[in-house]
C-alpha positions in Angstrom: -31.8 -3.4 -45.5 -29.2 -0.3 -46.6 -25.9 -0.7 -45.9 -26.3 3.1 -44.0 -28.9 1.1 -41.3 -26.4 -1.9 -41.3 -23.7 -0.1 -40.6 -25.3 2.5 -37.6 -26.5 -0.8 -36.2 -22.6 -2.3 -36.0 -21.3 0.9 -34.6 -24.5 0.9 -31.8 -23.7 -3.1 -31.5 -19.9 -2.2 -31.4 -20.1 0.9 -29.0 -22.3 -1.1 -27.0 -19.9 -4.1 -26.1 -17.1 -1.8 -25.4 -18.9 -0.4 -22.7 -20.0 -3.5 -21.1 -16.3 -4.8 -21.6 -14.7 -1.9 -19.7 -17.4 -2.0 -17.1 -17.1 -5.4 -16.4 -13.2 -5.3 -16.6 -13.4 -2.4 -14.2 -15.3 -4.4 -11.9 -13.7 -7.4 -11.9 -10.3 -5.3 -11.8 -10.6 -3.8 -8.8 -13.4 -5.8 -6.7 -12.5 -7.2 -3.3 -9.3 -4.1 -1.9 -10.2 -3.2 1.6 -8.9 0.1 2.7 -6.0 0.4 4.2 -6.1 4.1 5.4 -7.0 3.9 9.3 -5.0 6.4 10.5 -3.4 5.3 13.8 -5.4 7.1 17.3 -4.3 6.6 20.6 -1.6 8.6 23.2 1.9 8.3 22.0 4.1 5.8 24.1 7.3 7.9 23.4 7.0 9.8 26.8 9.4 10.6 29.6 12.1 10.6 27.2 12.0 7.0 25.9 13.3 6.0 22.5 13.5 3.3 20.7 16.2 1.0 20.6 14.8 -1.3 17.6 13.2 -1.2 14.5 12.4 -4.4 12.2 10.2 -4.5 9.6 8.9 -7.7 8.2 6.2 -9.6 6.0 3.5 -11.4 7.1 4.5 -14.9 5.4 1.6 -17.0 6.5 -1.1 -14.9 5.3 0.6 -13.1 1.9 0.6 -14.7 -1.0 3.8 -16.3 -2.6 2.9 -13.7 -5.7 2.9 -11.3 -3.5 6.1 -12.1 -1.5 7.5 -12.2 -4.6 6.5 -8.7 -5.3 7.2 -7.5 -2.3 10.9 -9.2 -2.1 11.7 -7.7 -6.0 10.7 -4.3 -5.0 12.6 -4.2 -1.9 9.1 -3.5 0.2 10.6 -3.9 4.1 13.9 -2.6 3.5 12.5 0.8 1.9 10.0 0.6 4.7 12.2 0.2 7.2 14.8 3.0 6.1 11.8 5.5 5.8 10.4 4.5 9.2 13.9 5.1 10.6 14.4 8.7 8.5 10.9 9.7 10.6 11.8 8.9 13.8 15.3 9.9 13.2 13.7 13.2 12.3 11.6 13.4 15.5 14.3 12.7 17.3 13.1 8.8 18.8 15.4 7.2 17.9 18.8 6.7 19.9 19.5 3.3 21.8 16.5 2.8 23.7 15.0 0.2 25.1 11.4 0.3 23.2 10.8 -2.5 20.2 9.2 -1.6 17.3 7.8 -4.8 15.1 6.3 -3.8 11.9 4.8 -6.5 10.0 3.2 -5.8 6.2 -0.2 -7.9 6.5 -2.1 -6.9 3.2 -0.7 -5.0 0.1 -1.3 -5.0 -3.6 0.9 -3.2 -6.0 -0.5 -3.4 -9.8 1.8 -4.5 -12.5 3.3 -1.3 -14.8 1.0 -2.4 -18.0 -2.1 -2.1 -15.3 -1.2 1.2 -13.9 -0.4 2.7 -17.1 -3.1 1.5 -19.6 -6.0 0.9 -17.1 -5.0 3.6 -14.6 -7.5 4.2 -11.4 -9.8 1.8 -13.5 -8.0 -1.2 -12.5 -8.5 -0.8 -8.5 -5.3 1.1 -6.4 -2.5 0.1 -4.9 -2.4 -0.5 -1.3 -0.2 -1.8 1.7 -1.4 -2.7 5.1 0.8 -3.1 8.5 0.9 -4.3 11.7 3.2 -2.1 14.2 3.1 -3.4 17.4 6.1 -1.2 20.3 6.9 -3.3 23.1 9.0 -2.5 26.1 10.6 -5.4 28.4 9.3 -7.9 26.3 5.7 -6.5 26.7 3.4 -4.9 23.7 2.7 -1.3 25.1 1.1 -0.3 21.5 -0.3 -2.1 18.5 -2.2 -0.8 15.9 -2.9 -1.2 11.7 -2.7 1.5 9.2 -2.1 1.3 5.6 -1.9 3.7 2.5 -3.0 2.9 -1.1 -3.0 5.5 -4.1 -5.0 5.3 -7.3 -2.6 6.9 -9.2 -1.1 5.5 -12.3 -1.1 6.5 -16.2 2.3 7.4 -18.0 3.9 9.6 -15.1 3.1 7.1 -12.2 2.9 4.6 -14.0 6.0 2.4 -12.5 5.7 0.1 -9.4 9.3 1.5 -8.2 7.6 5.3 -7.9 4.2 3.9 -6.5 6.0 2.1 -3.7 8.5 4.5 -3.2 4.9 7.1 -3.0 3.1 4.9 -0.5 6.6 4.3 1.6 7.2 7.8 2.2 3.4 8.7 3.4 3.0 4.9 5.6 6.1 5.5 7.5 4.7 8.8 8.4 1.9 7.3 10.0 3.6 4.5 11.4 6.1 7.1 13.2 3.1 9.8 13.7 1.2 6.4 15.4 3.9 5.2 17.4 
């Protein structure tokens, strides 16, 4: 055989297992996320001038992960949460001493690491966070519902976990306050 056939047939053979290795990792990657962009539905329970006196947002500790605790505790997941949800309802004017409750509790989330985002990009699945928000008045749940937000984004200008949270932050406490 010529060294011209042997080396077409090692590119083909070469070209050929790159492909099937970045199908396969893309696959494997990002099998499995559920979506976590239900938007809330439902009548709002802020009527006849109630606000609400409470706010606390938490993590889901018998269903998360430790890895993901972890994740969520280094990147400061409820407290950003928390301060956005207030900044919205703050905005909307709902927020001043009230006797309504508002329990937020983060039930699902996955943040890729930076390498991931960066190298692999939308390849390697999206980041996502899911929530519980249950408003209770007296002691009583009123409203409960689950939304979420996830974004694909990554590459070299999305690329960090600190501005993919801070992303997905910004647009879930819309929906939280938008559901509420």
């Amino acid at each position: 055989m010529s060294t011209a056939i042997m080396s077409n047939r090692a590119n083909r053979i070469v070209a050929s297992l790159a492909a099937l290795l970045l199908c396969a990792g893309c696959s494997v990657v990002s099998g499995g996320i559920r979506s976590p962009a239900k938007l809330p539905s439902g009548a709002s329970v802020l009527m006849d001038q109630q606000r609400i006196g409470r706010l606390a947002v938490s993590l889901d500790q018998q269903n998360l992960t430790p890895a993901v605790i972890q994740v969520a505790e280094q990147y400061e997941v409820t407290r950003i949460l928390e301060n956005r949800v207030r900044e919205q309802l703050l905005a909307r004017g709902m927020v001043s001493g009230g006797e309504l409750e508002v329990a937020v509790e983060v039930i699902g989330m996955r943040l890729r690491s930076n390498g991931t985002a960066i190298f692999w990009g939308f390849m390697a699945g999206g980041d996502w966070i899911t929530v519980d928000v249950d408003v209770k008045k007296d002691g009583r749940s009123i409203k409960n519902f689950q939304t979420g937000t996830g974004t694909v984004l990554g590459g070299f200008i999305f690329g960090g976990r600190s501005v993919r949270v801070g992303r997905m932050m910004k647009t879930l406490s819309e929906r939280i306050a938008n559901g509420i």
